[in-house]
N, C-alpha and C positions, 0 to 999 in steps of 0.2 A: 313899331312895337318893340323889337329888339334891335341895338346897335352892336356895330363891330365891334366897338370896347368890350361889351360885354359877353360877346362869341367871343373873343380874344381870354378874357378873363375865365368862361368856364373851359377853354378847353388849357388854361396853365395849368388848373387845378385840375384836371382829369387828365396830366402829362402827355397831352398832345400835340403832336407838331402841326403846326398848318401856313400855307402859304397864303399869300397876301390873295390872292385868287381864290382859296377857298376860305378863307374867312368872306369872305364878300359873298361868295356862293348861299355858304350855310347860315350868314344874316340874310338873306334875301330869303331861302328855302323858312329858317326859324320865325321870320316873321311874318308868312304866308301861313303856317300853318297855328299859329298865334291868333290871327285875324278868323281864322277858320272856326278858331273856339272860341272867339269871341260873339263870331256869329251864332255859335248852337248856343249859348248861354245865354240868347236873348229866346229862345223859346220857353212857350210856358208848357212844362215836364210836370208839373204839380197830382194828373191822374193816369200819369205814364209808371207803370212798376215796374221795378227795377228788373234788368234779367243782366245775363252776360255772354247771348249768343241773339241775333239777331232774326234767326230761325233756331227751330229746333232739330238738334243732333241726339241721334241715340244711334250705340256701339249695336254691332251688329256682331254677333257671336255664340257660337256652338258651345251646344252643351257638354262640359267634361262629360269623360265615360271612360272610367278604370278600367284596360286593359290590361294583363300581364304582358312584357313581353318573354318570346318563347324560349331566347336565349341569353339567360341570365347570367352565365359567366366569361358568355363573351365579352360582355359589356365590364363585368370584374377583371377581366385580362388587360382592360385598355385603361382602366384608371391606374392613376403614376403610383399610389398608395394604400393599395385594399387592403381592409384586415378583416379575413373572413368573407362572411356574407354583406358584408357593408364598405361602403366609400369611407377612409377618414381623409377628414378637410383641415385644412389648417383652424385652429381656434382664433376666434374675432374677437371674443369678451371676455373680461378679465375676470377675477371671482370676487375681487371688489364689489 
């Protein structure tokens, strides 16, 4: 499916080095997994709907719940910058 020349060719253009050994490797591995997709493109997918997990994942997570904490100026003592009752942070956006 794939030749050396051409594992030669994409990896000049993505500036990489490769020895004569793994060029051979990664045509041998590129064209195994070539063949692979040529096998699942012969199934017919036509009443298969698309997902993009093979199972289903769902996050598992706690509900926030607004606590104060009890000591509030300690927490002002250890920031490098406090003014007042508040953190100032460096500015990220410009007024552009």
């Amino acid at each position: 499916m794939i030749n050396k020349k051409q594992v030669h060719k994409v990896a000049q253009l993505a500036r990489l080095e490769m020895t004569e050994e793994e060029e051979e490797q990664i045509t041998a591995q590129m064209s195994s997994i070539l063949e692979y997709f040529q096998q699942l493109s012969e199934l017919d997918t036509e009443d298969v709907p698309p997902t993009t997990r093979a199972i289903d994942v769902s996050n598992v997570t706690r509900q926030d719940e607004l606590r104060p904490y009890p000591n509030r100026e300690a927490i002002l003592q250890e920031a490098p910058d406090p003014d007042g009752d508040f953190f100032r942070v460096p500015k990220i956006l410009s007024e552009e």
